[in-house]
N, C-alpha and C positions, 0 to 999 in steps of 0.2 A: 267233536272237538273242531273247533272253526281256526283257522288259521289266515291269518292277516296277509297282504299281499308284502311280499320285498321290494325296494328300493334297488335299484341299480344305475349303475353307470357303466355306457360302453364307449366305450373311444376309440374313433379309428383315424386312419391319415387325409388331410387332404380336407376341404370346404366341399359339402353337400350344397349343392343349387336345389333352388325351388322343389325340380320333377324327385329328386330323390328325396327329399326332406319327407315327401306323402308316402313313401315307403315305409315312413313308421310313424301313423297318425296319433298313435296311445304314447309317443315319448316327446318330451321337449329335446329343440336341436339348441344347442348352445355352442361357439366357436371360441376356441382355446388357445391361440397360438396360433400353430398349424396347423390343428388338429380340429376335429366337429366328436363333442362330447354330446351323446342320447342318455336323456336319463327319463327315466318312469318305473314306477309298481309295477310289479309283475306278480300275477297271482299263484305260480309254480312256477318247474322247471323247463316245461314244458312252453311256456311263453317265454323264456328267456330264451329258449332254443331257436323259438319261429323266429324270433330278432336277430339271431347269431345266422339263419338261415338266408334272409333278406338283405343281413352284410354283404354274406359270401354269395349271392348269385345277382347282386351289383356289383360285385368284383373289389369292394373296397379291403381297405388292405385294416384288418380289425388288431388293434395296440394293447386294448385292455378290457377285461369285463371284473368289476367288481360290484360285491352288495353294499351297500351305505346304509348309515341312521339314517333313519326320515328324519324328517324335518328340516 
């Protein structure tokens, strides 16, 4: 049984510069407000973790993780 990669979105506080934006090369950086929205497929949970992982030990302050529809 082959299962498809999820869609997410994480959002955290604050505008990422350049050097942190390569902390997540597989997510687009999009700026929200005040806020830097990551979005990309993640193929498990286990990928969504490494990302919540690379949040927290850049110190950023993480608002939201949710799955979206693709497309």
């Amino acid at each position: 049984m082959s299962k498809t990669a999820a869609q997410y979105e994480i959002r955290v506080r604050g505008h990422l510069g350049q050097v942190m934006r390569t902390a997540f090369p597989e997510m687009q950086v999009d700026v929200d407000g005040d806020d830097t929205v990551l979005t990309g497929a993640m193929p498990d949970q286990a990928a969504v973790y490494g990302v919540l992982a690379a949040v927290e030990s850049l110190g950023l302050e993480l608002l939201e993780v949710r799955q979206v529809a693709a497309g």
